[in-house]
LOPAKE-910805 format. One record per residue (C-alpha): x, y, z. Coordinates in nm, 2 decimals. Example, Ala and Ser with C-alpha at 12.3 -4.5 7.8 and 13.67 -1.06 7.14 Angstrom:
2
        x        y        z
     1.23    -0.45     0.78
     1.37    -0.11     0.71
This chain:
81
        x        y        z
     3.97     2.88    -3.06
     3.99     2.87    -2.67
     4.27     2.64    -2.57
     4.22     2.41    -2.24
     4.35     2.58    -1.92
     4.42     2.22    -1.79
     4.74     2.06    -1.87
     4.70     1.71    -2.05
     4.81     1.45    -1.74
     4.58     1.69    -1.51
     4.31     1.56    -1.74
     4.43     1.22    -1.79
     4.40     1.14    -1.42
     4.09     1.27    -1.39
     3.96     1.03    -1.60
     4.12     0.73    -1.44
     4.04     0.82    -1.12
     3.79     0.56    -0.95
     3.47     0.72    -0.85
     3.27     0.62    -0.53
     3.02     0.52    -0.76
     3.17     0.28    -0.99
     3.33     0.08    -0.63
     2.97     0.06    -0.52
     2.83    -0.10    -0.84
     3.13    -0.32    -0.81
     3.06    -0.43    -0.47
     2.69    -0.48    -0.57
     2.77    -0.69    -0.86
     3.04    -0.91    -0.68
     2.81    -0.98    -0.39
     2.52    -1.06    -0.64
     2.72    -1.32    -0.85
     2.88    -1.44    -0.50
     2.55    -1.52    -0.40
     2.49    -1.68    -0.69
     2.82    -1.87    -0.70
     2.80    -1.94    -0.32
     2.42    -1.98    -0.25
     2.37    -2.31    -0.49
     2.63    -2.51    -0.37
     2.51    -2.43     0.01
     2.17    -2.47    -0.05
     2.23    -2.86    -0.21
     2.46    -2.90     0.08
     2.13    -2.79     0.30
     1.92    -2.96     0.10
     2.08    -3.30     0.09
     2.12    -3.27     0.43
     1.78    -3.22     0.51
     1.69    -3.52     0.30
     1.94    -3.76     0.48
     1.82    -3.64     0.82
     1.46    -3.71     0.71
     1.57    -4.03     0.55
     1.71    -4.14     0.92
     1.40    -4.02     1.07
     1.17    -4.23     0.88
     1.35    -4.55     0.86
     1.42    -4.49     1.30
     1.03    -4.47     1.36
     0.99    -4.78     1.12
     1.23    -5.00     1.31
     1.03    -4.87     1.64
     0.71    -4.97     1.51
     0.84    -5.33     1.33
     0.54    -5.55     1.23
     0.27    -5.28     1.18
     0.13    -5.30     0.81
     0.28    -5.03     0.50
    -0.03    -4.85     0.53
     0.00    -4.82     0.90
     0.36    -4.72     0.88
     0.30    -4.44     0.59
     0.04    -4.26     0.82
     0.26    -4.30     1.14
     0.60    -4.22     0.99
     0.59    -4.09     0.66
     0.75    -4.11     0.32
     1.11    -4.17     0.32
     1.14    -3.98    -0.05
């Protein structure tokens, strides 16, 4: 039987050292979920926003053509939904 040349903590720090590779596919996964975790909440924000803006949009060009008929104002200014 050959014995190990390398003394035991020699061998147990080796194995909890933190390889290049594992920080990487740490960094990969945390900006993934982050994405995730961060990207829905901004894109309601940028989607409610968008709404609201349209909203004010639709209801300023009705006000600016007052007295034409619904069908008139749909093809001029649009749908408010």
């Amino acid at each position: 039987m050959e014995r190990s040349t390398v003394a035991p903590e020699h061998d147990h720090h080796e194995r909890e050292r933190i390889r290049r590779r594992d920080l990487l596919n740490s960094l990969l996964i945390g900006v993934a979920l982050g994405a995730i975790l961060l990207g829905a909440p901004l894109g309601w924000f940028a989607h409610r926003l968008y709404v609201q803006q349209r909203m004010a949009q639709v209801l300023l060009c009705r006000q600016q053509n007052f007295g034409l008929s619904e069908s008139q104002l749909q093809a001029q200014c649009g749908s408010p939904l």
